[in-house]
LUMDRENMAR-463090 format. One line per 3 residues: number of its first residue (from 1); for each residue x, y, z of N, C-alpha, C, O. Coordinates in steps of 0.05 Angstrom, whole numbers, m for minus. Layout:
<voses>
NUM) X/Y/Z/X/Y/Z/X/Y/Z/X/Y/Z | ...
</voses>
This chain:
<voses>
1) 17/m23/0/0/0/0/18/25/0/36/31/16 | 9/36/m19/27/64/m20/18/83/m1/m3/80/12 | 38/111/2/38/117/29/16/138/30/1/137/49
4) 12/152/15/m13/168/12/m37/162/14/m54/178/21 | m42/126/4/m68/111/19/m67/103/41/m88/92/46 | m50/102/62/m44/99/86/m58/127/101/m75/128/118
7) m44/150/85/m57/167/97/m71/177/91/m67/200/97 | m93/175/78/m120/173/68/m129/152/92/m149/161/103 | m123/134/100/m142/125/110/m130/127/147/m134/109/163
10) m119/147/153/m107/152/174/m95/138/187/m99/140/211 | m74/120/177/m62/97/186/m37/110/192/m24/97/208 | m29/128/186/m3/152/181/m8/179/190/m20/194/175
13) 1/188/216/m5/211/227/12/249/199/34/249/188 | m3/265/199/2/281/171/m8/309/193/m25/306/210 | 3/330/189/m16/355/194/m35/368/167/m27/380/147
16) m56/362/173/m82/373/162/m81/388/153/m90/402/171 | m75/410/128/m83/441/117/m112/447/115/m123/467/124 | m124/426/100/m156/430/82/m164/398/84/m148/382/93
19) m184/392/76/m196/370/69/m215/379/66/m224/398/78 | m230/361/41/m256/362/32/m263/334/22/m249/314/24 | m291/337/8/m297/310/1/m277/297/m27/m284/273/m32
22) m259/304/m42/m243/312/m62/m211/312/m58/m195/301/m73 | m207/321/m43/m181/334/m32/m174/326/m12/m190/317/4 | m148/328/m7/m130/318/12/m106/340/16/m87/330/4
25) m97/368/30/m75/383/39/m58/376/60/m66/373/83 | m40/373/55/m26/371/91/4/371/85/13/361/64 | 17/379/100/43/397/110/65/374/103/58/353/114
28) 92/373/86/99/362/74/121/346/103/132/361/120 | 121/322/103/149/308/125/172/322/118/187/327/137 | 179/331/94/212/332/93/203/355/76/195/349/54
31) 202/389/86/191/412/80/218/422/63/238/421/76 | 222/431/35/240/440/11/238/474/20/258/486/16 | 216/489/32/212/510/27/197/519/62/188/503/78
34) 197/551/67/187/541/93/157/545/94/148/552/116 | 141/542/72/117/529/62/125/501/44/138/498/24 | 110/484/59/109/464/27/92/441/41/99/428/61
37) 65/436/24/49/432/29/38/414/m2/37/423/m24 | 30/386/7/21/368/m12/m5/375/m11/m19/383/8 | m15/370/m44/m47/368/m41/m51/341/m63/m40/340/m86
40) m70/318/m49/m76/296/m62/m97/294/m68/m112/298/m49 | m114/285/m97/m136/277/m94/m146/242/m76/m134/221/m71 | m168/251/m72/m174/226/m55/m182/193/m76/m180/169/m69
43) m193/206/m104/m186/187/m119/m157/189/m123/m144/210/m127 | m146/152/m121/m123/155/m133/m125/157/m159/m145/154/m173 | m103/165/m167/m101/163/m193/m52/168/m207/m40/188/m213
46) m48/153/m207/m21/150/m207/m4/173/m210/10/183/m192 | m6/182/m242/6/213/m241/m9/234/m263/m27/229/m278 | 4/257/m259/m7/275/m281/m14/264/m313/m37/267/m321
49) 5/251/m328/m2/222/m339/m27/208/m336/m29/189/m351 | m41/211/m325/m63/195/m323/m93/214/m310/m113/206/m298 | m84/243/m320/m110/255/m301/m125/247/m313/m143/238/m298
52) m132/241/m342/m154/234/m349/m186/210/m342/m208/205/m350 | m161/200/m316/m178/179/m300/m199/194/m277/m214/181/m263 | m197/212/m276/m209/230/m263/m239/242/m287/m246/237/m310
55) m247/253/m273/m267/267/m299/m264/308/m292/m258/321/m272 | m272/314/m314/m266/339/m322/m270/345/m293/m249/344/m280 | m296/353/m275/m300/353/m256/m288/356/m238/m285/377/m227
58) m276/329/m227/m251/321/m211/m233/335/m211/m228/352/m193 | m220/330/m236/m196/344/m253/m193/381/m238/m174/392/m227 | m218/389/m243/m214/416/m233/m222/426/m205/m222/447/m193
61) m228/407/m201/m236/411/m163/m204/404/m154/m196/416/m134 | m186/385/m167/m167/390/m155/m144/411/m154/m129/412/m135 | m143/427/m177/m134/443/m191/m143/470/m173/m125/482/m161
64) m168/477/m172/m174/497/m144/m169/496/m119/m164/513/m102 | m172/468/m118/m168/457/m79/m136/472/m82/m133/487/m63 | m116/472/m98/m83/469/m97/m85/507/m100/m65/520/m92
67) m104/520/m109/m104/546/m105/m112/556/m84/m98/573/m72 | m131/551/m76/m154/561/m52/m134/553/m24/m128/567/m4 | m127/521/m34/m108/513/m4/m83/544/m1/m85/563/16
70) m66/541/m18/m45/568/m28/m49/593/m9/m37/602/10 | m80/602/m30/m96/621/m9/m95/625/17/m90/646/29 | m101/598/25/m112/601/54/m82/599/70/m79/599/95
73) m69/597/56/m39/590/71/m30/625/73/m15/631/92 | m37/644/56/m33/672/52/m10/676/40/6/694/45 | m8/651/17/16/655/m7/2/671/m23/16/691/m24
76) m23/675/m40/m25/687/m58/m8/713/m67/1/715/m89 | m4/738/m41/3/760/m48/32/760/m52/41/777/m68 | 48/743/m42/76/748/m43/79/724/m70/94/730/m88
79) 66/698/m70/76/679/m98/84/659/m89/99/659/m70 | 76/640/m99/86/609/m95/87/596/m126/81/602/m149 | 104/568/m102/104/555/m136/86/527/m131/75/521/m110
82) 86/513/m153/60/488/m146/84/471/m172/89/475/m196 | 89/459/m158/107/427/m172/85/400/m178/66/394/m164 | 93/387/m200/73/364/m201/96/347/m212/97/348/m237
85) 115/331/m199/126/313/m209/115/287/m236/93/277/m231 | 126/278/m257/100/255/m269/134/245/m282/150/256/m297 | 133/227/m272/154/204/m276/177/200/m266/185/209/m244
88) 192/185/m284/212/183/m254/235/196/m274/257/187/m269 | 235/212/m294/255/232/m294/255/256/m286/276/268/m283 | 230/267/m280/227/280/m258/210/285/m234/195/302/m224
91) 224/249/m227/241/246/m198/206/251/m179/200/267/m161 | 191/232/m191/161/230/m182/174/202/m160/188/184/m169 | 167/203/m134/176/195/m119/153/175/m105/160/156/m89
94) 126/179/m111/99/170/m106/81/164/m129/74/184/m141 | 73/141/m137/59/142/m158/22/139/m146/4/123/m141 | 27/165/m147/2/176/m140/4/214/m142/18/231/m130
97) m13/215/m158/m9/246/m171/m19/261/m142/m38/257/m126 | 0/278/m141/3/300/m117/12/329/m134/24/331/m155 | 0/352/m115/21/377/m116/37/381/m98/36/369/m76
100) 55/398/m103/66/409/m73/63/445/m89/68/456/m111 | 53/454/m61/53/477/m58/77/485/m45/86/472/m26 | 94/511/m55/125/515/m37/120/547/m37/113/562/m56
103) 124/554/m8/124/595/m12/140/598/7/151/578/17 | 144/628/20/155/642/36/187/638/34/202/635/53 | 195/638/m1/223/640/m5/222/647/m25/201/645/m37
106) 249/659/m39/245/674/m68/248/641/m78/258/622/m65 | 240/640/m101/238/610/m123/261/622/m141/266/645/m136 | 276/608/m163/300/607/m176/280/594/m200/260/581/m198
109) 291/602/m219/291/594/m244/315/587/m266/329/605/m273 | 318/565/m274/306/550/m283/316/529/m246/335/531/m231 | 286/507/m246/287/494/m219/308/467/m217/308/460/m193
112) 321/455/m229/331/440/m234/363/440/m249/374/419/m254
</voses>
């Protein structure tokens, strides 16, 4: 069982951002930024690669949950960035499509 259905089903203690019937936020174990914050849908669904297993619907309820969460964190005004790993050349570590939300540091370009 992968680890994100563990914690979906609270078998794995996580700090909470948001939850909804859709969504899944909570505060990353090993933080890159001193925001960084995963958001999962609660359907799995493996990676960006595969949103289409989702329906349009879905698709965009998770896509807002990853803004609105942002929001409520009070990244909007200063900027964040939202990473979506999809494979393993870039270094998707969970096959299970996640974001990470990262703020309250300047971001660099190009990321890698």
């Amino acid at each position: 069982m992968l680890r994100f259905d563990r914690i979906l089903r609270r078998e794995l203690p996580v700090r909470v951002v948001h939850e909804d019937q859709d969504v899944l936020a909570f505060h990353d174990a090993h933080p890159q930024a001193p925001v960084h914050v995963l958001v999962i849908p609660k359907k799995k669904v493996a990676s960006l690669d595969r949103l289409g297993e989702l329906s349009a619907e879905e698709a965009g309820r998770f896509l807002q949950a990853v803004a609105a969460v942002a929001r409520g964190l009070g990244l909007a005004e200063s900027g964040y960035r939202v990473v979506i790993n999809c494979g393993k050349d870039a270094n998707q570590s969970v096959d299970y499509l996640h974001a990470h939300i990262l703020g309250r540091r300047h971001m660099r370009w190009p990321p890698g």
